[in-house]
mmCIF file of the N, C-alpha and C atoms, coordinates in Angstrom:
data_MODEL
# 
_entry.id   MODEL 
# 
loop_
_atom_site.group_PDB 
_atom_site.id 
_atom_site.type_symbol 
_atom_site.label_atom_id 
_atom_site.label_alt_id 
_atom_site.label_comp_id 
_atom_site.label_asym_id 
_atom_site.label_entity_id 
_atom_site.label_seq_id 
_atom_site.pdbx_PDB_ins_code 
_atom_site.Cartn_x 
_atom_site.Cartn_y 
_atom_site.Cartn_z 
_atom_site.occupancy 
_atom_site.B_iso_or_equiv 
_atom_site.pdbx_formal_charge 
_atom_site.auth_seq_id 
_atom_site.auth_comp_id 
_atom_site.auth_asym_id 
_atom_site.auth_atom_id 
_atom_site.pdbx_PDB_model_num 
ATOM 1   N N  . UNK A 1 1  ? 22.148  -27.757 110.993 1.00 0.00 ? 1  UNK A N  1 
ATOM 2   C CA . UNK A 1 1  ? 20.752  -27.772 111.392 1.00 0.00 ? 1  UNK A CA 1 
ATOM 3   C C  . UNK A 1 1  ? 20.301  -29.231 111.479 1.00 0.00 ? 1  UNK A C  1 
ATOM 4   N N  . UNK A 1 2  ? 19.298  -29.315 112.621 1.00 0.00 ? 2  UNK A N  1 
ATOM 5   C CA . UNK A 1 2  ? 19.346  -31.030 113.131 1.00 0.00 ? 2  UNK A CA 1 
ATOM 6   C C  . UNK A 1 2  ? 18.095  -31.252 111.529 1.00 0.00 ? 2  UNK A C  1 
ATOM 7   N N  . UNK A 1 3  ? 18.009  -32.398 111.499 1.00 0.00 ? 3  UNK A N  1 
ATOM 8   C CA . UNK A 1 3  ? 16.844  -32.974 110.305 1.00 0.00 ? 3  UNK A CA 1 
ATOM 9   C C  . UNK A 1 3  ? 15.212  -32.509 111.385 1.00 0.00 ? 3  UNK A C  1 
ATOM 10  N N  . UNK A 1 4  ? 14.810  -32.613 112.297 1.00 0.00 ? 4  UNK A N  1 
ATOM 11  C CA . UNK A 1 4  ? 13.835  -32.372 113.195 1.00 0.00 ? 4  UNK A CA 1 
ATOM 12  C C  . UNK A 1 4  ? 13.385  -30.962 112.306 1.00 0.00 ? 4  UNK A C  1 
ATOM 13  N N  . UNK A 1 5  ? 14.325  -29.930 112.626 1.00 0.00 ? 5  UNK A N  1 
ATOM 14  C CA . UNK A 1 5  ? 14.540  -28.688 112.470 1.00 0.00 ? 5  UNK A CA 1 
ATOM 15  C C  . UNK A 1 5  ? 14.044  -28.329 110.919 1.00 0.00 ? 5  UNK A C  1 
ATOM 16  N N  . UNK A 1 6  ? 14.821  -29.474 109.432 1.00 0.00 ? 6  UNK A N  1 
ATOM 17  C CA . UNK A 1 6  ? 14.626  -29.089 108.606 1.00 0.00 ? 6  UNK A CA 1 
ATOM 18  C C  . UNK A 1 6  ? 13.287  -29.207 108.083 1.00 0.00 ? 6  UNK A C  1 
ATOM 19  N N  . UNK A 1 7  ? 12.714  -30.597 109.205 1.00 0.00 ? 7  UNK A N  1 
ATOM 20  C CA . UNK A 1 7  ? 11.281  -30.943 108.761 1.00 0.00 ? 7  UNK A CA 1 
ATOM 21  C C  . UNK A 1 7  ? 10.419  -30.116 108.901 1.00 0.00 ? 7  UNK A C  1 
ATOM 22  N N  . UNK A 1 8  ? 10.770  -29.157 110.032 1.00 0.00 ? 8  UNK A N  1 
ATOM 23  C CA . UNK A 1 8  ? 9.579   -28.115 110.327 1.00 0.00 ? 8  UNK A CA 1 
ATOM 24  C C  . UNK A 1 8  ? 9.529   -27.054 109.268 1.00 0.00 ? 8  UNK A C  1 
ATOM 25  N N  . UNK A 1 9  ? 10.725  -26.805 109.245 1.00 0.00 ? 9  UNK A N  1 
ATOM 26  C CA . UNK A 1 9  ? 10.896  -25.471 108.554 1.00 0.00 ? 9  UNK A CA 1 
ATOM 27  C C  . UNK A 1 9  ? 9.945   -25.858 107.202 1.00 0.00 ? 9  UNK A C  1 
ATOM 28  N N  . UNK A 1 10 ? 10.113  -26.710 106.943 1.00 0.00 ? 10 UNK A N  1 
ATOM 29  C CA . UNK A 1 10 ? 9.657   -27.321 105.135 1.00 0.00 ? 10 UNK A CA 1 
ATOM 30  C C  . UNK A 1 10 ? 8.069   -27.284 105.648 1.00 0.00 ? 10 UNK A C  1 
ATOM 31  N N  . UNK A 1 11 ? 7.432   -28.246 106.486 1.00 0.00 ? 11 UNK A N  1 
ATOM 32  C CA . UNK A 1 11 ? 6.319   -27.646 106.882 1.00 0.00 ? 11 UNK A CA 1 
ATOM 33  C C  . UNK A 1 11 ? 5.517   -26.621 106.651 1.00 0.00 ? 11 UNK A C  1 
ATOM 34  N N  . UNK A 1 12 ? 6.358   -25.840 107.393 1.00 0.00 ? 12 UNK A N  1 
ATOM 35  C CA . UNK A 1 12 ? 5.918   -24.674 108.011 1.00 0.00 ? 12 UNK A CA 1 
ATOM 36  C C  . UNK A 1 12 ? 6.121   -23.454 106.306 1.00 0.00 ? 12 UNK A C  1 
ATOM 37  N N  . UNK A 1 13 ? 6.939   -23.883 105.115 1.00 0.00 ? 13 UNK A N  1 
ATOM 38  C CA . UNK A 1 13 ? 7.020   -23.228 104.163 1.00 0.00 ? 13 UNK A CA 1 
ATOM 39  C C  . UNK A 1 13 ? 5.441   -23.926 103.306 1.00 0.00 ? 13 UNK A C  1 
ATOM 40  N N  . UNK A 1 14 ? 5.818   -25.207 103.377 1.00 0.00 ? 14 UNK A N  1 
ATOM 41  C CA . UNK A 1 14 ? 4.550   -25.403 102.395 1.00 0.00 ? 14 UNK A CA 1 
ATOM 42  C C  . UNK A 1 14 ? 3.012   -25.085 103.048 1.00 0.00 ? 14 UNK A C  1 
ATOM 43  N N  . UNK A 1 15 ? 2.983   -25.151 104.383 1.00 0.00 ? 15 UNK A N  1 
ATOM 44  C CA . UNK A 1 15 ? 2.160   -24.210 104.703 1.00 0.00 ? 15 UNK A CA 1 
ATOM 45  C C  . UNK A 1 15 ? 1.582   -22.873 104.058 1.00 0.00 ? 15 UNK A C  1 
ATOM 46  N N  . UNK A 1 16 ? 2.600   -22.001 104.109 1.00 0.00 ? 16 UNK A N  1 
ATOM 47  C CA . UNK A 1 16 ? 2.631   -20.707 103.706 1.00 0.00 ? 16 UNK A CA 1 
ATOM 48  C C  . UNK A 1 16 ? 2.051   -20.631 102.890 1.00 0.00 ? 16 UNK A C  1 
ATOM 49  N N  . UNK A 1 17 ? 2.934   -21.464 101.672 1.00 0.00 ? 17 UNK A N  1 
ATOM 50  C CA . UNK A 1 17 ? 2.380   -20.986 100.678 1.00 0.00 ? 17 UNK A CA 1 
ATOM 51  C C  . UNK A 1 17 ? 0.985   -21.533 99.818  1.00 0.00 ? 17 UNK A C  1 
ATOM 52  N N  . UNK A 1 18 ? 0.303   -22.830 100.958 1.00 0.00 ? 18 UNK A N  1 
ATOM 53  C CA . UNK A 1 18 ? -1.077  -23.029 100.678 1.00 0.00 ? 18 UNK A CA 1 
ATOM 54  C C  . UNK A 1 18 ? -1.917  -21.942 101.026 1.00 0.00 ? 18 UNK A C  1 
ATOM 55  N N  . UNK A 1 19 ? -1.722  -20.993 101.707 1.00 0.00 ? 19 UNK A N  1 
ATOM 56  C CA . UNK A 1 19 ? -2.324  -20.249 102.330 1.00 0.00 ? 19 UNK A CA 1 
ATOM 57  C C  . UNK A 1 19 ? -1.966  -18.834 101.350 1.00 0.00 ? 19 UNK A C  1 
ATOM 58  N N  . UNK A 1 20 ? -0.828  -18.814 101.195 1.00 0.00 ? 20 UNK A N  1 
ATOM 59  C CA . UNK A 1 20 ? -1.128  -17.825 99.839  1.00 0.00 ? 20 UNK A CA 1 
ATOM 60  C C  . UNK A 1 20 ? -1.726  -17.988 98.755  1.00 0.00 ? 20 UNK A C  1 
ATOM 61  N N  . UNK A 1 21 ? -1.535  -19.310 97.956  1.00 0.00 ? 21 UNK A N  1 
ATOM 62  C CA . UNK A 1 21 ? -1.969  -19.707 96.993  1.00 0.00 ? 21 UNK A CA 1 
ATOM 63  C C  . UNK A 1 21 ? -3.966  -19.868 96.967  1.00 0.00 ? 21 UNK A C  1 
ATOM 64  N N  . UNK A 1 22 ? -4.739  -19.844 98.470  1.00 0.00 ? 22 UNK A N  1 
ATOM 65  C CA . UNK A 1 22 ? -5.447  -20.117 98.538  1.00 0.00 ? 22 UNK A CA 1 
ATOM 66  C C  . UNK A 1 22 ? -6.374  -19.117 98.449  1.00 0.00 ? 22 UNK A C  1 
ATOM 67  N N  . UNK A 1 23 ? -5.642  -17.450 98.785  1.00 0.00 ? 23 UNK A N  1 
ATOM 68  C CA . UNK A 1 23 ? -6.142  -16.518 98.824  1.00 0.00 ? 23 UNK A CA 1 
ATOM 69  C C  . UNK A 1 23 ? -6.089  -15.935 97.366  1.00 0.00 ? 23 UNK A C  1 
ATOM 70  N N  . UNK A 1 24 ? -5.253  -16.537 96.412  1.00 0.00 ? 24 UNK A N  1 
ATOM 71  C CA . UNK A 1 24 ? -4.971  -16.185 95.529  1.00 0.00 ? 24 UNK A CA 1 
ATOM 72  C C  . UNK A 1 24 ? -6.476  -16.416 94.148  1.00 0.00 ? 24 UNK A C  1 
ATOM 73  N N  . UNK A 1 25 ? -7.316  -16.140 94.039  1.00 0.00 ? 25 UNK A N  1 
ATOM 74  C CA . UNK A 1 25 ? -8.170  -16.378 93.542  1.00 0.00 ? 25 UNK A CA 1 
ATOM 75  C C  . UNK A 1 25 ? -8.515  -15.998 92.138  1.00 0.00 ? 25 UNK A C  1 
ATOM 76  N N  . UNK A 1 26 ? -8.269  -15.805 90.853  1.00 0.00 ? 26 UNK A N  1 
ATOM 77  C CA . UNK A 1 26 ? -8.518  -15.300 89.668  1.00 0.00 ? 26 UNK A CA 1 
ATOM 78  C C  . UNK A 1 26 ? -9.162  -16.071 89.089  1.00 0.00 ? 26 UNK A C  1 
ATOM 79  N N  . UNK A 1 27 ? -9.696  -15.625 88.188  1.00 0.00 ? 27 UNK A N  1 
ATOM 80  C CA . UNK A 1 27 ? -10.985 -16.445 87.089  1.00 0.00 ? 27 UNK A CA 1 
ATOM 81  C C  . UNK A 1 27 ? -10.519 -16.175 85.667  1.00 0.00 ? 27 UNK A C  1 
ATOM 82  N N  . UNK A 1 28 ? -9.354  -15.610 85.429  1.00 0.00 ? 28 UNK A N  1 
ATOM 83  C CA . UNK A 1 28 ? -8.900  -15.782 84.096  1.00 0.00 ? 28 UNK A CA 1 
ATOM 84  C C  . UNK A 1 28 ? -8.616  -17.080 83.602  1.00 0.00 ? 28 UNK A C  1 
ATOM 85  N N  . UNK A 1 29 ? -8.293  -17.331 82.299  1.00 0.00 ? 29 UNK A N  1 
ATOM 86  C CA . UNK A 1 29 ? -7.822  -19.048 82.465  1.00 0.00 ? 29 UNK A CA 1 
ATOM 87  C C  . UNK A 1 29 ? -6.420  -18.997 82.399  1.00 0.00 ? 29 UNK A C  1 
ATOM 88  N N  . UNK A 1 30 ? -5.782  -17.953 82.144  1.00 0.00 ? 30 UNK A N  1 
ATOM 89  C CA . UNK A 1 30 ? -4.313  -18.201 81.701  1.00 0.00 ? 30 UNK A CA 1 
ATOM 90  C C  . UNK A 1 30 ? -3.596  -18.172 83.593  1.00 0.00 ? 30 UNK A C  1 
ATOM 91  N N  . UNK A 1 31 ? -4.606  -17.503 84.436  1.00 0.00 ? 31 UNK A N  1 
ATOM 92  C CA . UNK A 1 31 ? -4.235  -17.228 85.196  1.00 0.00 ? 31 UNK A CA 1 
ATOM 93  C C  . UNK A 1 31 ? -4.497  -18.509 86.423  1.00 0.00 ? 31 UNK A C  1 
ATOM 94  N N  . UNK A 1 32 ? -5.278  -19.407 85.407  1.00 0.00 ? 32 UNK A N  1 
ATOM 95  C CA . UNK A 1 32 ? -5.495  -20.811 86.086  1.00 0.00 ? 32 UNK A CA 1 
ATOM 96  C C  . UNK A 1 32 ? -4.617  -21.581 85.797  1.00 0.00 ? 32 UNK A C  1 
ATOM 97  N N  . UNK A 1 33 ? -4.045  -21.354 84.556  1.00 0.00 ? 33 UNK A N  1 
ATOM 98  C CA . UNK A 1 33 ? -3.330  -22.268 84.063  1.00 0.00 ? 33 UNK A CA 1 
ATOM 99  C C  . UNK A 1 33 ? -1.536  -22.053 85.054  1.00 0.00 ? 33 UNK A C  1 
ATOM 100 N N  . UNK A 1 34 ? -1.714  -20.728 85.308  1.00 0.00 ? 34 UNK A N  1 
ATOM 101 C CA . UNK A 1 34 ? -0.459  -20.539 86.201  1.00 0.00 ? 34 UNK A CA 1 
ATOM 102 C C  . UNK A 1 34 ? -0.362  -21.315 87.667  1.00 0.00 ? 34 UNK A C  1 
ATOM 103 N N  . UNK A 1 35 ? -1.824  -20.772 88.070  1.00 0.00 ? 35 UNK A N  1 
ATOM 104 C CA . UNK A 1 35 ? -2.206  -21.436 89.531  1.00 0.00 ? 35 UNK A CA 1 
ATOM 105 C C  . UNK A 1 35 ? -1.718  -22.700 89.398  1.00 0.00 ? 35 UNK A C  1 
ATOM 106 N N  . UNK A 1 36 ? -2.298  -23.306 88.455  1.00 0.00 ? 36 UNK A N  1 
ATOM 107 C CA . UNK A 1 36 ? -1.666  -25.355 88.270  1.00 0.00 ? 36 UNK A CA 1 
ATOM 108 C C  . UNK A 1 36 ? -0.548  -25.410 88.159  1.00 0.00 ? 36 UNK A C  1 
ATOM 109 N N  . UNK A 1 37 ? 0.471   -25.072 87.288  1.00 0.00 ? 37 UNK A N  1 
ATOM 110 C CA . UNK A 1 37 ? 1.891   -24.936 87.007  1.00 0.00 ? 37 UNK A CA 1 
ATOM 111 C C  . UNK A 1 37 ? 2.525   -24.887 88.579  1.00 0.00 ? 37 UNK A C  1 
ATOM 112 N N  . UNK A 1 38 ? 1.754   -23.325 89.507  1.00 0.00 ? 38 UNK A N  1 
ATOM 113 C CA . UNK A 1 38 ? 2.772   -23.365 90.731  1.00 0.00 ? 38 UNK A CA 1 
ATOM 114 C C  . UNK A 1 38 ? 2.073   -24.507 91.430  1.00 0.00 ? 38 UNK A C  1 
ATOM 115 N N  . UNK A 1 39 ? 1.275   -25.377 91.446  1.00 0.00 ? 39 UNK A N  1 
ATOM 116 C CA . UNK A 1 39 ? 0.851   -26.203 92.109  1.00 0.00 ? 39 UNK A CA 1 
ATOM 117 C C  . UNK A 1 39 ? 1.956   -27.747 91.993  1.00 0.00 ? 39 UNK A C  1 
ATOM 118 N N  . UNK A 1 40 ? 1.850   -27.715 90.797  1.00 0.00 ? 40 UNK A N  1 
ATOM 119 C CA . UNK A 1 40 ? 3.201   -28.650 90.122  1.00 0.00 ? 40 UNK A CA 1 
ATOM 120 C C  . UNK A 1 40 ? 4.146   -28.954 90.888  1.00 0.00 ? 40 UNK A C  1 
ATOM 121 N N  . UNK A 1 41 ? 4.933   -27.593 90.473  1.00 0.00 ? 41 UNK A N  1 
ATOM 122 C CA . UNK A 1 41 ? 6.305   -27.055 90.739  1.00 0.00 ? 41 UNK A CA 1 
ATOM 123 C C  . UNK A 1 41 ? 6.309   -27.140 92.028  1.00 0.00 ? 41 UNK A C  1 
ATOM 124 N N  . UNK A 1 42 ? 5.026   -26.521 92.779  1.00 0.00 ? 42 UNK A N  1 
ATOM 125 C CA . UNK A 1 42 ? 5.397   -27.234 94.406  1.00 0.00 ? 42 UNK A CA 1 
ATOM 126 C C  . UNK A 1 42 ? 5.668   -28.344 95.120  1.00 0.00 ? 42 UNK A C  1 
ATOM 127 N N  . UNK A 1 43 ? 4.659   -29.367 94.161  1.00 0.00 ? 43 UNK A N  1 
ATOM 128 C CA . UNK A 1 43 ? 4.407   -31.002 94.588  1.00 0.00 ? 43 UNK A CA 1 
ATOM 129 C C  . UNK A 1 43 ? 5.782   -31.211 94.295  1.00 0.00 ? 43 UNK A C  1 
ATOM 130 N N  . UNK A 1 44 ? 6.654   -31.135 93.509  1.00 0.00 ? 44 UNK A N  1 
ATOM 131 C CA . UNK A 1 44 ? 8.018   -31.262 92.780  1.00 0.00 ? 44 UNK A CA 1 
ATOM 132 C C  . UNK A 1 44 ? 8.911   -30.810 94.111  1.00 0.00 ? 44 UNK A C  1 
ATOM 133 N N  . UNK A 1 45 ? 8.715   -29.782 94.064  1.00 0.00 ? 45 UNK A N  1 
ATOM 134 C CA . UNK A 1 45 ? 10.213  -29.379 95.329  1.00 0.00 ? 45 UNK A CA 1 
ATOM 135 C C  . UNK A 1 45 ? 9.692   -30.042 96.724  1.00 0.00 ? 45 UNK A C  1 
ATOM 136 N N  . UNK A 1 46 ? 8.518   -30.074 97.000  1.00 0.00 ? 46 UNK A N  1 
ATOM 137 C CA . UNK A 1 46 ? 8.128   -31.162 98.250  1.00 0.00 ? 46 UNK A CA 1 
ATOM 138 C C  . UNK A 1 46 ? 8.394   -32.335 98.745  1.00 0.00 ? 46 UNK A C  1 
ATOM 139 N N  . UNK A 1 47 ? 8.476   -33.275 96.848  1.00 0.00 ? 47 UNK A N  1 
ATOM 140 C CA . UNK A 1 47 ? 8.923   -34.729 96.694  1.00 0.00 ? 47 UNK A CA 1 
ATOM 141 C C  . UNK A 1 47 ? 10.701  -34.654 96.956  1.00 0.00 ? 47 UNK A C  1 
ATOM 142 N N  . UNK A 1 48 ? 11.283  -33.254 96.067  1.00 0.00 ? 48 UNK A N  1 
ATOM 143 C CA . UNK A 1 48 ? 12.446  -33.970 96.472  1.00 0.00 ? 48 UNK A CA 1 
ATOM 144 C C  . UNK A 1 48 ? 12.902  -33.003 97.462  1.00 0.00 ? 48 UNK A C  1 
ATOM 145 N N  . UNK A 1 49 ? 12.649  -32.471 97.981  1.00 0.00 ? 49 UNK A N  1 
ATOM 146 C CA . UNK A 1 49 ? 13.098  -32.243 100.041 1.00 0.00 ? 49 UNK A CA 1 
ATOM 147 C C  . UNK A 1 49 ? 12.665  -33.225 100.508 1.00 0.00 ? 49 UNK A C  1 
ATOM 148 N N  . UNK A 1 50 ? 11.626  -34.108 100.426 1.00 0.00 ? 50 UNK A N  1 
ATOM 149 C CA . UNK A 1 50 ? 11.697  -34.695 101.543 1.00 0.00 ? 50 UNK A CA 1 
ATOM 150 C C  . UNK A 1 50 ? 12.105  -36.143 101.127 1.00 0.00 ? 50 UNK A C  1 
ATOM 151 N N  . UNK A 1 51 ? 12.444  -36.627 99.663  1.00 0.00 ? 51 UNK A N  1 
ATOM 152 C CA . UNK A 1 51 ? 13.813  -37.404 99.226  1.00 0.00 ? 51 UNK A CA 1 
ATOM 153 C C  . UNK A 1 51 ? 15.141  -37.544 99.742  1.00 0.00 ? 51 UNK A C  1 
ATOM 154 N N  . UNK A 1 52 ? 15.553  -35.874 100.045 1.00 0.00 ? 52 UNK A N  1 
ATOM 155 C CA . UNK A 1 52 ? 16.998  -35.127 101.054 1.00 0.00 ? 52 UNK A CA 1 
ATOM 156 C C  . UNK A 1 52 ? 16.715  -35.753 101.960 1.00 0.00 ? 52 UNK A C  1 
ATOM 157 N N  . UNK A 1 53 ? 15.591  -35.413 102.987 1.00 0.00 ? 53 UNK A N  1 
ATOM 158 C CA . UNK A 1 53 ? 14.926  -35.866 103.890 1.00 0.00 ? 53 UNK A CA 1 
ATOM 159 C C  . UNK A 1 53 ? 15.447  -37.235 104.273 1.00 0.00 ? 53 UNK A C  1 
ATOM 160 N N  . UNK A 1 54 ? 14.462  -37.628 103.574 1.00 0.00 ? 54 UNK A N  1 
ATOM 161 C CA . UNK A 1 54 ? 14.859  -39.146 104.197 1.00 0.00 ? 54 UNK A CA 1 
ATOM 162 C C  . UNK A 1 54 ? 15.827  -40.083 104.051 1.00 0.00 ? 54 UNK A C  1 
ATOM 163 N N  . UNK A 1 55 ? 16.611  -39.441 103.040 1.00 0.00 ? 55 UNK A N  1 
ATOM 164 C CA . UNK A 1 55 ? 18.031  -40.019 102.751 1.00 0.00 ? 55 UNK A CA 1 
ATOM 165 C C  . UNK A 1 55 ? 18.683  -39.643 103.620 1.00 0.00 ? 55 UNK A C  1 
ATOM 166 N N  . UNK A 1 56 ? 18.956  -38.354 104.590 1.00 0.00 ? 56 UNK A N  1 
ATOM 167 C CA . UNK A 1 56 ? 19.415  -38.236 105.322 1.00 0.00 ? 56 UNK A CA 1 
ATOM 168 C C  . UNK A 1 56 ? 19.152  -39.288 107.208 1.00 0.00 ? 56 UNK A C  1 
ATOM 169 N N  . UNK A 1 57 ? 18.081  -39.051 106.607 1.00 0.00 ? 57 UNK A N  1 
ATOM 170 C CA . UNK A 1 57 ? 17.451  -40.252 107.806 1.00 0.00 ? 57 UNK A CA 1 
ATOM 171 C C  . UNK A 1 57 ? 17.938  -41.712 107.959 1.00 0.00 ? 57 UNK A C  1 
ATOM 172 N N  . UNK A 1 58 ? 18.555  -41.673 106.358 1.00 0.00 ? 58 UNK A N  1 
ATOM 173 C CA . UNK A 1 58 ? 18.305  -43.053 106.171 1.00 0.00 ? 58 UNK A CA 1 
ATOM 174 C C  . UNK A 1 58 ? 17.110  -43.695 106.370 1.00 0.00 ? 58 UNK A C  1 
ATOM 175 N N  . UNK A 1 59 ? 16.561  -43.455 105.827 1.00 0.00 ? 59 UNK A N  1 
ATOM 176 C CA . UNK A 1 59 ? 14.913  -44.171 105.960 1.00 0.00 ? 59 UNK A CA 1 
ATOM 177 C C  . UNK A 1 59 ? 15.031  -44.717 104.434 1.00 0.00 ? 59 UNK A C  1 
ATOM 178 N N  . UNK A 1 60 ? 15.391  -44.488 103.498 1.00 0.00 ? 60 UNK A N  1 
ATOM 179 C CA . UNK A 1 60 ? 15.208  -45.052 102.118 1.00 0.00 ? 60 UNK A CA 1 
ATOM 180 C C  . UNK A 1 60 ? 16.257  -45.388 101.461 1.00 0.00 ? 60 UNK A C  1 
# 
């Protein structure tokens, strides 16, 4: 798969799942405290795909 290709796809996932996460609405706190955690854990797999990313690019 070309890097063009992988960029979208990654896109097009973290997309998604702002858009789930956005609909996702609870007012518990434990259930806030989850919301942040997957917020985390996302920023995390974002940084290092697009680490892959650009190592593959050679950009870094």
């Amino acid at each position: 798969m070309s890097e063009i290709a992988q960029i979208v796809l990654l896109a097009i996932a973290v997309v998604a799942l702002y858009v789930i996460s956005s609909k996702w609405q609870p007012s518990e706190p434990s259930f806030l405290g989850m919301r942040a955690s997957f917020w985390i854990g996302l920023a995390a797999a974002f940084l290092a795909a697009m680490l892959i990313v650009l190592t593959k690019l050679k950009l870094l």
